[in-house]
C-alpha positions in Angstrom: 34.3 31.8 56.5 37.1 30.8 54.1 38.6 28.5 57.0 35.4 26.8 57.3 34.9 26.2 54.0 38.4 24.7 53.8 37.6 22.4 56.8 33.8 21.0 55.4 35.8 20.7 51.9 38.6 18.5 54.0 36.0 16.7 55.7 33.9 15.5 52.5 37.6 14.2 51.0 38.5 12.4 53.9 35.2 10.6 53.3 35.8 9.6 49.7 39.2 8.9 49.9 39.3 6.7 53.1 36.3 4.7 53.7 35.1 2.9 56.5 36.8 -0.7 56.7 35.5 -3.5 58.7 37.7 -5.1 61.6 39.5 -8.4 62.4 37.7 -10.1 65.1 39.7 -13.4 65.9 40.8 -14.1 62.2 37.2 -13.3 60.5 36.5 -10.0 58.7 33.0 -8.5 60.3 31.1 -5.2 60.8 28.7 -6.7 64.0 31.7 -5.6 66.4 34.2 -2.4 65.6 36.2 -1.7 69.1 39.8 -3.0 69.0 39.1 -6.1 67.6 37.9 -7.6 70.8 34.0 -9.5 70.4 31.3 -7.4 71.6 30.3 -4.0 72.4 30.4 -1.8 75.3 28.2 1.4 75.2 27.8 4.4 78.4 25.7 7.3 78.2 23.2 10.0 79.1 20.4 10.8 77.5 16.9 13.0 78.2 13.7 11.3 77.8 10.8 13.5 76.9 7.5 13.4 78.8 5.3 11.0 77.2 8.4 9.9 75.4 9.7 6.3 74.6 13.6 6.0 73.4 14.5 3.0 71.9 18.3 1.9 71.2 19.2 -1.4 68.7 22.2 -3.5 69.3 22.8 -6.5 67.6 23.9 -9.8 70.0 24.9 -13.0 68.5 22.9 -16.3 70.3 25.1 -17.5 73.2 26.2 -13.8 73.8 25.8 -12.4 77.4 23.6 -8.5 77.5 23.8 -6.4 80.3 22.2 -3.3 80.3 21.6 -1.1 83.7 20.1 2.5 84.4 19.5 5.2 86.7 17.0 7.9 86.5 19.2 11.3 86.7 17.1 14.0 87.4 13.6 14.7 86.7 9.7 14.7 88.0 9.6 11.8 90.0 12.5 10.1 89.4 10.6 6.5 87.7 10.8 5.1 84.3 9.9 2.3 82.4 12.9 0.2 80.7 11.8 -3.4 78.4 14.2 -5.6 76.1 12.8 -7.1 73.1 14.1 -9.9 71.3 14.8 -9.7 67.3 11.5 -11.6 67.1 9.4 -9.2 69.0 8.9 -10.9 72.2 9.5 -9.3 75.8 13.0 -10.0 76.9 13.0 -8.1 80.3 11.1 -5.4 82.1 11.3 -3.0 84.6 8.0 -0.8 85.0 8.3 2.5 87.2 11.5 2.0 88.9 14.5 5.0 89.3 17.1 2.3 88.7 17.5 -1.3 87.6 19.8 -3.8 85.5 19.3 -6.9 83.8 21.9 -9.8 82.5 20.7 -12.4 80.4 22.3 -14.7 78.2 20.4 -14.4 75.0 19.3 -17.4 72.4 18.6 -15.9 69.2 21.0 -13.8 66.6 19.9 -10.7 65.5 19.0 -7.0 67.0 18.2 -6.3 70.4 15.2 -3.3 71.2 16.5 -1.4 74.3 13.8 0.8 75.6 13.2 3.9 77.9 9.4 4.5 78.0 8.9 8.0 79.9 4.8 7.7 78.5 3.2 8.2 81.8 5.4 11.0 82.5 2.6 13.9 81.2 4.4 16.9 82.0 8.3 16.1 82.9 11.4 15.2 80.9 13.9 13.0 82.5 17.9 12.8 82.4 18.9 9.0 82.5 21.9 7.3 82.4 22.3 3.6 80.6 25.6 1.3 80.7 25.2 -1.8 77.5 27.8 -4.3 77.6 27.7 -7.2 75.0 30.5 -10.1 74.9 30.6 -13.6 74.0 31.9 -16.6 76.3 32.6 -18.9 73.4 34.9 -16.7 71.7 37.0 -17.2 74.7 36.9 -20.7 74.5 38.0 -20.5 70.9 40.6 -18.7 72.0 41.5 -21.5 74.2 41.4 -24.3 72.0 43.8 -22.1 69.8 46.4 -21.6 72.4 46.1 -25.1 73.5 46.7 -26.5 70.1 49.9 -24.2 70.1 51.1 -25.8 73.2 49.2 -28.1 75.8 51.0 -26.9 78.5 49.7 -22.8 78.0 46.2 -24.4 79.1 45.9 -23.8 82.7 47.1 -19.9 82.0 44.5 -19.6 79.2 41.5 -20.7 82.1 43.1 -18.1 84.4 42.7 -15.4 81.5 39.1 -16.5 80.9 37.8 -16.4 84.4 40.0 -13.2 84.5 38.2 -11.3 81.9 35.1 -12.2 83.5 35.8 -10.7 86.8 37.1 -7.7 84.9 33.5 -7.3 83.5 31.8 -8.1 86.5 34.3 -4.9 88.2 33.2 -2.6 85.2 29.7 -3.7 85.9 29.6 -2.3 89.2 31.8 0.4 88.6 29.0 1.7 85.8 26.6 1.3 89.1 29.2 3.6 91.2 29.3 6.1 88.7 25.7 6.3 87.7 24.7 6.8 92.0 27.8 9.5 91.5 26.3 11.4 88.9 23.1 11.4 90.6 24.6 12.5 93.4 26.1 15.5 92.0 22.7 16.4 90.3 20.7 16.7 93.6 23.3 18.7 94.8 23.0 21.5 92.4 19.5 21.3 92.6 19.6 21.7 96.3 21.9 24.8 96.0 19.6 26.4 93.7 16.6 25.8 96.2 18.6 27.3 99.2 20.1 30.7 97.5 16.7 30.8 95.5 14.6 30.4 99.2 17.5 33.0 100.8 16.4 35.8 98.4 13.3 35.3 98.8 13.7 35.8 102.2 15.6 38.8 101.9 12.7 40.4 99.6 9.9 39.5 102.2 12.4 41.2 105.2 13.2 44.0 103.3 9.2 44.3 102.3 8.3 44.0 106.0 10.5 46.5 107.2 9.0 48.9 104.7 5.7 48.4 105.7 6.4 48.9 109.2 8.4 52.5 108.9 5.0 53.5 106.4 2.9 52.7 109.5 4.6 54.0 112.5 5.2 57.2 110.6 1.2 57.2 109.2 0.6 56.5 113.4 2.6 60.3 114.1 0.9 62.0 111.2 -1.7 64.4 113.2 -3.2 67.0 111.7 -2.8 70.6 113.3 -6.4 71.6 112.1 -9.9 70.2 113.2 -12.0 68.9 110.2 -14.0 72.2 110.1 -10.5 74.0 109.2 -10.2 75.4 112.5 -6.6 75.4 114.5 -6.3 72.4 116.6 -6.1 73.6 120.5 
């Protein structure tokens, strides 16, 4: 209890005493984007929708700003969900009604937050494990980053394109590799299930042999039983 005590105590100080700065994103302090000082966000998780549930997730994109966002239904009833975008506004983005798996990328046109939905509402009776991959970046910050080098030195042009259409193939690779791992995971999920289903079908199959076997030794030896006097209590001949 003591050592517990020490570490919530620890915990509360480290709080106080160093706060939560934001990060340097290209030469401007901002709190939008906090990984590594690169623009953009990249988020990758599993998460269990209720039945009759809707999950909703926020992320803020800045206009310009390329969103991709793709799921897959894990496990669960019968393996559909809904998934919708809505802009900061309130309007529809993108939908995908009833589908196990699905992805969209759009290049968005207004600043602000970004609805990400999982709607599980005509699921009455069954939760469902999904798992969502969100990327966010923005192509303009990478011709910024041109312009900067090329004012450095003309020359360093060319190899600042090759970067540029290099980190865009990079994302496009972690994009599908998201995909890879989602089918994966899925993978391994109908597995178990499917191991359960055969050890819980071979005991069951065991009880009903062992239960017929019972039944028939009852009966041949209830076939032998004769009784060695008549019903009027008189010795059987």
């Amino acid at each position: 209890m003591a050592a517990y005590l020490l570490a919530v105590l620890y915990c509360c100080m480290s709080c106080f005493l160093c706060p939560i700065t934001s990060e340097n994103v290209l030469g401007h302090q901002t709190e939008d984007f906090d990984f590594d000082g690169e623009p953009g966000a990249t988020h990758e998780f599993k998460i269990e929708v209720g039945a009759t549930v809707k999950e909703c997730f926020y992320q803020k994109v800045v206009s310009g700003g390329q969103l991709y966002v793709s799921f897959e239904v894990l496990r669960g009833s019968d393996g559909n969900i809904d998934f919708f975008i809505k802009k900061p506004d309130g309007q529809l983005l993108e939908n995908i009604l009833w589908k196990p798996q699905g992805y969209v990328d759009n290049k968005v046109d207004q600043d602000g937050i970004y609805e990400i939905c999982l709607d599980n509402g005509f699921s009455r009776y069954g939760s469902k494990l999904v798992y969502l991959y969100l990327v966010t970046f923005v192509p303009t910050d990478w011709d910024k980053y041109t312009k900067d080098i090329q004012d450095l030195d003309s020359s360093l042009g060319n190899f600042t394109d090759v970067i540029s259409s290099v980190d865009l193939l990079i994302s496009d690779m972690l994009n599908h590799q998201a995909v890879s791992r989602q089918h994966v995971i899925k993978d391994w999920y109908r597995i178990i299930a499917n191991n359960d289903y055969v050890q819980n079908f071979a005991l069951f199959a065991c009880f009903v042999i062992l239960l017929t076997g019972a039944l028939q030794t009852y009966f041949v030896r209830k076939l032998f039983n004769v009784q060695n006097v008549t019903p009027t209590a008189k010795p059987r001949a």
